[in-house]
C-alpha positions in Angstrom: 97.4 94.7 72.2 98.1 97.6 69.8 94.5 98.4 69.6 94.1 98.4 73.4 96.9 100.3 74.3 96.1 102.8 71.9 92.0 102.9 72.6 93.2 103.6 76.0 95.4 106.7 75.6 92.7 108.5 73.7 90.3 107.7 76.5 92.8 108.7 79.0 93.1 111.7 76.5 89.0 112.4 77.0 89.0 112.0 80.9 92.3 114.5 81.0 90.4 117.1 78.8 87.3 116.9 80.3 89.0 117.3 83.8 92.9 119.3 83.8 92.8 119.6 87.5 92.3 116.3 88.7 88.9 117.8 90.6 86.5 114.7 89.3 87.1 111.4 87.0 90.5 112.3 86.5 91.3 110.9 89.8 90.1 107.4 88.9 93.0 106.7 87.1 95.5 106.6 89.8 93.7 103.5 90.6 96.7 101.0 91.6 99.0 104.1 92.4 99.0 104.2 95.7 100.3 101.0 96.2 102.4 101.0 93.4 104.3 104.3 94.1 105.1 102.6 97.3 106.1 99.7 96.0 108.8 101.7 93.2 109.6 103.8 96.3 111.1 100.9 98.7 112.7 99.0 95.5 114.5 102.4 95.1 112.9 103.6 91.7 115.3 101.0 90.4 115.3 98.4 87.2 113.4 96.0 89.8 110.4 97.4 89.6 108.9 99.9 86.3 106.2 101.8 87.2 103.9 100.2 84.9 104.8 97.0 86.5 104.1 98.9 90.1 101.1 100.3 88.8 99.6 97.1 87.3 101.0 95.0 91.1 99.2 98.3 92.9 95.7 97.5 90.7 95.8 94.0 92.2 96.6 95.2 95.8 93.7 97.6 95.6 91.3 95.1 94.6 92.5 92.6 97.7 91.8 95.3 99.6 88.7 96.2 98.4 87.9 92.8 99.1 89.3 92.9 102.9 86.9 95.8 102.9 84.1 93.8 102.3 83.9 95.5 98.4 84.2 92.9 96.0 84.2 89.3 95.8 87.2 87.1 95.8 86.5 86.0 92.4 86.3 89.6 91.4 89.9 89.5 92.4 90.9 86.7 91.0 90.0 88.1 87.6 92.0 90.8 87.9 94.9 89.0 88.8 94.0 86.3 85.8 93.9 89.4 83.6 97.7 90.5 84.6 99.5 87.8 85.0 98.1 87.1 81.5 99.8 89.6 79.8 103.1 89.2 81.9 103.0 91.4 84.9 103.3 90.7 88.6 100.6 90.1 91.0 102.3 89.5 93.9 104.6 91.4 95.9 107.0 88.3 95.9 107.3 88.6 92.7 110.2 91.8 92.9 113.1 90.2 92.1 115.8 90.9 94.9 114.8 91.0 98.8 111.1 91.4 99.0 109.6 95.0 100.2 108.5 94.6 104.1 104.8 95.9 104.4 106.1 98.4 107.1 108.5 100.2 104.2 106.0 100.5 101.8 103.2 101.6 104.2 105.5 104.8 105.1 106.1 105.3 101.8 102.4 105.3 100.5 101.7 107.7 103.6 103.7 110.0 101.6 102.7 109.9 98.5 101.5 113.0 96.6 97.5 112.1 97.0 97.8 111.9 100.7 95.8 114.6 102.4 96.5 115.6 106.0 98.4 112.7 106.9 95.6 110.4 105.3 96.6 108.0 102.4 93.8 108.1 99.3 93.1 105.1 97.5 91.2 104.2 93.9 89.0 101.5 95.6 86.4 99.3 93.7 82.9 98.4 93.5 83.3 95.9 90.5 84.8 96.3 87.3 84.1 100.2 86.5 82.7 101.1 89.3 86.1 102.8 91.4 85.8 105.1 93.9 88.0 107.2 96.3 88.2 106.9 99.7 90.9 108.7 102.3 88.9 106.3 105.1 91.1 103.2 104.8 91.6 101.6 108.0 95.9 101.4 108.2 95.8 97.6 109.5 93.6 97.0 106.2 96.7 97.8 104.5 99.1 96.9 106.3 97.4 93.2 106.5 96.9 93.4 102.1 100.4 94.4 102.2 102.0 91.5 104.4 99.2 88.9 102.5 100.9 90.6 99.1 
């Protein structure tokens, strides 16, 4: 895990260099942060939810909906949700310890959120593993309905 973690911050190192402004790649790595800053948002940035936890719940999130979308295959997502709940993090929304976050909360969070443009919330979507794109053109009931599913 030590090799990972640290093979990933000097990659995350490269794709900051290469792009300080968040104009190109850089972007890509919010994937899951939509969803997960929502998530840390209605839990009330508390102990019940860490960001990395949010982040790596919002990953999962983005790939069911990716999948509603018509994106990837189920058993894309299931991978992804193997792969997490391998290493001990949540893949479901139930999974918050105290009252569970209503879709509704976190939606109006996430249209907050510091990547919305113009009212419009921007998600890291995928193609397959390595292949994420952004889109601002995310049908609301799309994730609303990932959400409630959560």
């Amino acid at each position: 895990m030590a090799h990972a973690v640290a093979h990933s911050c000097t990659m995350k190192a490269a794709i900051v260099a290469r792009d300080e402004r968040e104009t190109g790649e850089r972007a890509l790595l919010n994937l899951g942060h939509t969803f997960g800053h929502g998530l840390e948002a209605a839990t009330l940035y508390s102990d019940r939810l860490i960001h990395g936890e949010g982040v790596a719940l919002g990953c999962v999130l983005a790939f069911r909906l990716s999948a509603r979308l018509g994106l990837v295959t189920g058993d894309l997502v299931a991978r992804v949700e193997r792969h997490f709940k391998d290493v001990g993090l949540p893949v479901r929304i139930g999974q918050i310890p105290g009252p569970k976050p209503q879709a509704d909360e976190v939606l109006s969070h996430m249209r907050h959120d510091k990547k919305a443009r113009a009212g419009r919330m921007s998600f890291i979507l995928a193609r397959g593993i390595g292949q994420a794109f952004i889109s601002r053109d995310v049908p609301e009931e799309a994730v609303r309905a990932t959400l409630a599913e959560g």
